[in-house]
VOKEVO-245439 format. One record per residue: x, y, z of N, C-alpha, C in turn; residue in three letters. Coordinates in steps of 0.02 Angstrom, whole numbers, padded with zeros to 5 digits, always signed. Layout:
REM residues N
XYZXYZXYZALA;...
REM end
This chain:
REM residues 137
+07752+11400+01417+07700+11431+01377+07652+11379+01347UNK;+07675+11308+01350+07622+11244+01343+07554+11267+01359UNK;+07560+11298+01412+07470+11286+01480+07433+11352+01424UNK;+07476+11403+01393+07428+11451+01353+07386+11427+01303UNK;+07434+11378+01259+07384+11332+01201+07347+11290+01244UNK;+07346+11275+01286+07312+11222+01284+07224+11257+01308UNK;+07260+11299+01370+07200+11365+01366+07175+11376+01330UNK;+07197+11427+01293+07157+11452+01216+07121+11365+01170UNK;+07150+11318+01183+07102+11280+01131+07062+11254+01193UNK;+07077+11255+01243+07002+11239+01287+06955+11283+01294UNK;+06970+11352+01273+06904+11406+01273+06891+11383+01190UNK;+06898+11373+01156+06866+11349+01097+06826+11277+01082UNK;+06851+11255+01130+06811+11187+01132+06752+11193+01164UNK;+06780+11242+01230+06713+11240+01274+06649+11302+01247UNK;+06679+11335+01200+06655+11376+01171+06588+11325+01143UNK;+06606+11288+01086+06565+11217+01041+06542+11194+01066UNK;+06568+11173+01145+06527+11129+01192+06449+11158+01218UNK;+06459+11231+01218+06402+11281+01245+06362+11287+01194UNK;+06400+11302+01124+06336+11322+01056+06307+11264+01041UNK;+06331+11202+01013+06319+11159+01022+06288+11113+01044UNK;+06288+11131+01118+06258+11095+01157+06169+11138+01165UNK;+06185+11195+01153+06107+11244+01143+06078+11211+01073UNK;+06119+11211+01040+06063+11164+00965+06044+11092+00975UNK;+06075+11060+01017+06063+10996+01024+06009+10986+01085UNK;+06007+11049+01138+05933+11031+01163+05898+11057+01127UNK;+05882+11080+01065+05819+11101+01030+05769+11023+01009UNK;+05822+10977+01010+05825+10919+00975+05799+10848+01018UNK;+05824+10867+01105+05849+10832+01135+05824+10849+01211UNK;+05832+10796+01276+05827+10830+01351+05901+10827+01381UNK;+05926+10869+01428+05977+10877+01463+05986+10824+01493UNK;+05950+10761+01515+05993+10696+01516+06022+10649+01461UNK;+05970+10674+01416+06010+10631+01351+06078+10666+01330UNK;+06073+10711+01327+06118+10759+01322+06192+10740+01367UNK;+06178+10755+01435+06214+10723+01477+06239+10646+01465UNK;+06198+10600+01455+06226+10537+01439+06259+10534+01375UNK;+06258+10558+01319+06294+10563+01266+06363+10591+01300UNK;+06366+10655+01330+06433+10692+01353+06464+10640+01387UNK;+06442+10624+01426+06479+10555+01472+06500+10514+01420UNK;+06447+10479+01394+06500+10428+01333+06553+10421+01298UNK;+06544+10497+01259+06590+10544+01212+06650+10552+01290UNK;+06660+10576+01348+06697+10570+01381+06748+10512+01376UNK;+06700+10458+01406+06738+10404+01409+06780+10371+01355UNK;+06767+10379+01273+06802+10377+01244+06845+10411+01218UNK;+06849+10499+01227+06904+10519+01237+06956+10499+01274UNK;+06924+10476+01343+06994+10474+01406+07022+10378+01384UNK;+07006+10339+01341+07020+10313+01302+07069+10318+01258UNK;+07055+10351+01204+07098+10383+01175+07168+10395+01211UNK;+07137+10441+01250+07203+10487+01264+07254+10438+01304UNK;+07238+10379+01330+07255+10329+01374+07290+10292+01318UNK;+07260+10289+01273+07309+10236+01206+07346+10306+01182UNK;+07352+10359+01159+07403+10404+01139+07457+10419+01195UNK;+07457+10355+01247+07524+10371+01284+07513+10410+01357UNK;+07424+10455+01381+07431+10484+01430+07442+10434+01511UNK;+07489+10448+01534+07507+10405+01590+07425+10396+01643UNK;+07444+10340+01645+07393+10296+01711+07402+10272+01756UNK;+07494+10262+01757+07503+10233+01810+07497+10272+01889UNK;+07512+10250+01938+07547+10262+01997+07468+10320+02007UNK;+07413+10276+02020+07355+10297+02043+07367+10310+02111UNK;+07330+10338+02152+07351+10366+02223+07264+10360+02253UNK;+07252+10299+02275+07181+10304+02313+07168+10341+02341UNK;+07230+10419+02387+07197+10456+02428+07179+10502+02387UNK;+07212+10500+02322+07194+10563+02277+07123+10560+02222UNK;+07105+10481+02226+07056+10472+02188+06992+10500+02221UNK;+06982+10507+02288+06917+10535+02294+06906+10613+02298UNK;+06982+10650+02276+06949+10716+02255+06955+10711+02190UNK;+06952+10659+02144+06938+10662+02070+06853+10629+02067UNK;+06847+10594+02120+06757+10579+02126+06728+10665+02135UNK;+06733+10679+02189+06706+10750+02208+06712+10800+02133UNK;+06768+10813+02114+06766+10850+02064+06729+10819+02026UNK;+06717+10757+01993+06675+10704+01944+06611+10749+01957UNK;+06576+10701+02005+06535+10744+02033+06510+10795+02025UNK;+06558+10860+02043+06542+10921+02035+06554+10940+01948UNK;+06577+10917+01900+06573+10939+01861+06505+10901+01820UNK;+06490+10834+01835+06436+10787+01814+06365+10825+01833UNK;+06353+10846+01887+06288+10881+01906+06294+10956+01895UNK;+06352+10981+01890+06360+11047+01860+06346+11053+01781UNK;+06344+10998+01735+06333+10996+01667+06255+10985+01664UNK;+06227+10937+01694+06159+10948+01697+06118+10997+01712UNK;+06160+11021+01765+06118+11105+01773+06118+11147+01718UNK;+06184+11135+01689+06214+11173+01637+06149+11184+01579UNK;+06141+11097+01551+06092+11105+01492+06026+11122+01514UNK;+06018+11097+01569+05933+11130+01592+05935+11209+01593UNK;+05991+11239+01612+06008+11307+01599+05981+11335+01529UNK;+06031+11292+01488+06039+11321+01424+05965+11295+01381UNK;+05939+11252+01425+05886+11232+01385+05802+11260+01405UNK;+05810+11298+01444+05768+11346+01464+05764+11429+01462UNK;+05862+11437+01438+05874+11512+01416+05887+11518+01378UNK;+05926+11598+01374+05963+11595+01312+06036+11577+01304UNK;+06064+11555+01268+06133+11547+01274+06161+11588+01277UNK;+06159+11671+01239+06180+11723+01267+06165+11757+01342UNK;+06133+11723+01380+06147+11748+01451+06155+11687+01491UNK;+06150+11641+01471+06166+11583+01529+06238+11584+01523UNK;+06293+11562+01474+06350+11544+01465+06384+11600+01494UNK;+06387+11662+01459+06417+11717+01522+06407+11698+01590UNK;+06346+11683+01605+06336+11693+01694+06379+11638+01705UNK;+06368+11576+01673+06411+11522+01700+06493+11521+01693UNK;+06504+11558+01634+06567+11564+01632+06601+11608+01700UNK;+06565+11647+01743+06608+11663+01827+06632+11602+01862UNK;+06629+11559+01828+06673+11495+01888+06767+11525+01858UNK;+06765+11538+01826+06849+11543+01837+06873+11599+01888UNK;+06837+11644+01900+06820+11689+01958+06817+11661+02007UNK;+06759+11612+02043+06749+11586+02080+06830+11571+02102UNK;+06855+11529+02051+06910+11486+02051+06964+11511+02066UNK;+06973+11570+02080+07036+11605+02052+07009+11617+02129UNK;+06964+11644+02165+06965+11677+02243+06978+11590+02279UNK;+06958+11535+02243+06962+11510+02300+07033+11455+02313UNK;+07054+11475+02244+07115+11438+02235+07173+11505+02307UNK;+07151+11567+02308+07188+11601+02348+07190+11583+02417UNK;+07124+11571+02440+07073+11570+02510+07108+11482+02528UNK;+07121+11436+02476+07134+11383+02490+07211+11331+02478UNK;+07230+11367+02421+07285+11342+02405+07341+11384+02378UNK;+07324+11441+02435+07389+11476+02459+07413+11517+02366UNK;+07385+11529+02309+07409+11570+02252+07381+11636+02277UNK;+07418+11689+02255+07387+11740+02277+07383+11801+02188UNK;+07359+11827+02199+07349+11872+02142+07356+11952+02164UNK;+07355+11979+02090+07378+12063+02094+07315+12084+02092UNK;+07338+12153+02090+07286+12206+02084+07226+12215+02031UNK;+07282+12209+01972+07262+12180+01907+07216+12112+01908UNK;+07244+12060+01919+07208+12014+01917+07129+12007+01973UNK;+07126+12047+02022+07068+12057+02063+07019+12105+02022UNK;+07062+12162+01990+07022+12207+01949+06958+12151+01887UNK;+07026+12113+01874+06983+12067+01822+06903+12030+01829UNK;+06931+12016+01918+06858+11973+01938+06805+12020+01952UNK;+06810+12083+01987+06770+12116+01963+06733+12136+01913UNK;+06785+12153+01847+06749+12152+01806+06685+12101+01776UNK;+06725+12051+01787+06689+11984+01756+06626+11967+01784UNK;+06619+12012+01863+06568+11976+01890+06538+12044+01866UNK;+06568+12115+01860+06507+12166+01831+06487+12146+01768UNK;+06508+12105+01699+06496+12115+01664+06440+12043+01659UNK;+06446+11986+01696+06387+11953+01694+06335+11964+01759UNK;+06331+12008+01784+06276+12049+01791+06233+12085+01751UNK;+06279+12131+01708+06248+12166+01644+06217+12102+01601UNK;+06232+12069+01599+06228+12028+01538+06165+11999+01566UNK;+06141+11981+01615+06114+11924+01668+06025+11973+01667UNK;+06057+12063+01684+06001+12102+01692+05965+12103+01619UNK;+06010+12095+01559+05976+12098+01479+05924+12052+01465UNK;+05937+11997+01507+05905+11935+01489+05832+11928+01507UNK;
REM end
């Protein structure tokens, strides 16, 4: 039941990260923005490296799908604030929030988890309801 807290305080963080990050381009451009997040990154994974999180027993074949994901989450944040910095935060963050959707079909399609009825019902929903949300805007 660990992975639930840690869930729930990552939708709250990423929650701050979204409002947050909409008041700070009022202020600011989505690369500055971006280069601050990166910084603030790097000294978290700092941190968390001196509070004991293991480093060892790196795996070079595994490091270049932590580039790719890098990557994809590094140019996915820039889109992000140019998003949020050209909309509203009430319809960008919904729309963007369908990647766990995304995630959830392709974690099936690719790495063999499969889901219920229920849980397919869900992605539907999610993708009807940032549609609605997407058409308000």
């Amino acid at each position: 039941m660990a992975w639930l807290a840690y869930t729930l305080i990552t939708v709250a963080l990423w929650a701050g990260w979204s409002f947050f990050g909409k008041i700070a381009l009022d202020h600011t451009t989505s690369v500055q923005a971006a280069i601050v997040f990166g910084i603030v990154t790097t000294i978290v994974g700092v941190i968390a490296i001196g509070l004991g999180q293991r480093t060892t027993s790196w795996s070079p074949s595994a490091l270049w799908i932590a580039v790719i994901s890098a990557l994809s989450g590094g140019t996915g944040m820039i889109t992000f604030y140019l998003a949020l910095q050209k909309g509203k935060a009430s319809a960008v963050v919904p729309i963007i929030g369908l990647y766990p959707a995304i995630v959830a079909l392709l974690s099936v399609a690719f790495l063999g988890e499969k889901l219920n009825g229920i849980q397919y019902f869900g992605i539907l929903l999610a993708v009807t309801g940032a549609v609605l949300i997407g058409a308000g805007a």
